[in-house]
C-alpha positions in Angstrom: 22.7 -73.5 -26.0 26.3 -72.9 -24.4 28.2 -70.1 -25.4 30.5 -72.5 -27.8 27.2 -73.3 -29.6 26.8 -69.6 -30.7 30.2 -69.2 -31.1 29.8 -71.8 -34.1 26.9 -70.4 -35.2 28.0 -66.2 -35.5 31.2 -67.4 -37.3 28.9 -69.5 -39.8 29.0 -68.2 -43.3 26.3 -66.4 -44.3 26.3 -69.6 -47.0 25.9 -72.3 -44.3 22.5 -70.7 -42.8 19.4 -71.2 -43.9 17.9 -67.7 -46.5 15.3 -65.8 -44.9 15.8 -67.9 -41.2 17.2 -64.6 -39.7 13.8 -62.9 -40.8 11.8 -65.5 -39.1 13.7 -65.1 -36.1 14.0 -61.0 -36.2 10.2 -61.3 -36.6 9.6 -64.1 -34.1 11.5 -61.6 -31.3 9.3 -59.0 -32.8 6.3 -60.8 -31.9 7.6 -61.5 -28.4 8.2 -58.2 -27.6 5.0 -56.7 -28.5 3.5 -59.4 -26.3 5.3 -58.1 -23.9 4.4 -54.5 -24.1 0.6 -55.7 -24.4 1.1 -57.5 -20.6 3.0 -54.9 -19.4 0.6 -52.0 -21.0 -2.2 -54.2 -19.1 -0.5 -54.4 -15.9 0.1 -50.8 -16.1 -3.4 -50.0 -16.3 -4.7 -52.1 -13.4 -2.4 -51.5 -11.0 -1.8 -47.6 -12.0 -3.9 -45.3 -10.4 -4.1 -41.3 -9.3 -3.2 -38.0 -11.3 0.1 -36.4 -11.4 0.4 -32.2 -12.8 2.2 -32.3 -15.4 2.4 -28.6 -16.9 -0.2 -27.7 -14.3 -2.9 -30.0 -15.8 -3.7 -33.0 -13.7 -2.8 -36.4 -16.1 -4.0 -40.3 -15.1 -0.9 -41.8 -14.0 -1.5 -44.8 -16.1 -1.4 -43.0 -19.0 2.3 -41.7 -18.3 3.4 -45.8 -19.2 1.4 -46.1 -21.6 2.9 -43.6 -23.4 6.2 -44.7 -23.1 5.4 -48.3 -24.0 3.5 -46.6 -27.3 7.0 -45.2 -28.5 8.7 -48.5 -27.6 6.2 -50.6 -29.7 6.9 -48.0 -32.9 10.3 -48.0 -31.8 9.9 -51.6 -32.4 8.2 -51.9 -35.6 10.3 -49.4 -37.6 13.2 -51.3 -36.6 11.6 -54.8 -38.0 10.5 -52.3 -41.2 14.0 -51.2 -41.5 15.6 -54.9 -41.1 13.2 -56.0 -44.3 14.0 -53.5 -46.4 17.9 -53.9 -45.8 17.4 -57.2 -46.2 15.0 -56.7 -49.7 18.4 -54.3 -51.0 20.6 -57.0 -50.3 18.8 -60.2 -51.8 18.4 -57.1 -54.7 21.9 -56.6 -55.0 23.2 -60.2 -54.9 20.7 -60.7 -57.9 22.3 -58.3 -59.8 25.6 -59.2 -59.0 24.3 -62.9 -60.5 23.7 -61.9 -63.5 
């Protein structure tokens, strides 16, 4: 898609697209992205290896990713959370405002 392409398609009005297509997409990325941390979080732990102090007490070295990847995945999913509910308040709203 060339940049013209999703110039049309940001400036579309929320009337022209498709309801609930944005959703699909948001959670489509969603998926993708926790794929991702799953291969990475694999990766991680087979290639990883040794201890490292940390406060004193000797840690796996894997386990330092791992963790990190952990708050990126809930990172992740309260961010799709947050999108539906936004999305819930709005369709709300505009059903209201219909009458």
């Amino acid at each position: 898609m060339s940049w013209q392409e999703n110039a049309e398609t940001a400036s579309a009005s929320p009337k022209d697209q498709v309801p609930g297509s944005e959703s699909a997409g948001l959670e489509r990325k969603a998926r993708i992205a926790l794929g991702l941390y799953g291969v990475l979080a694999v990766l991680a732990w087979l290639t990883l290896d040794g201890t490292v102090l940390v406060d004193g007490r000797p840690v796996e070295l894997r386990l330092v990713p791992l963790v990190v990847l952990g708050g990126l995945v809930v990172k992740t999913l309260l961010a799709l959370k947050a999108e539906k509910i936004r999305r819930a308040l709005i369709r709300e709203r505009e059903e209201v405002l219909k009458g």
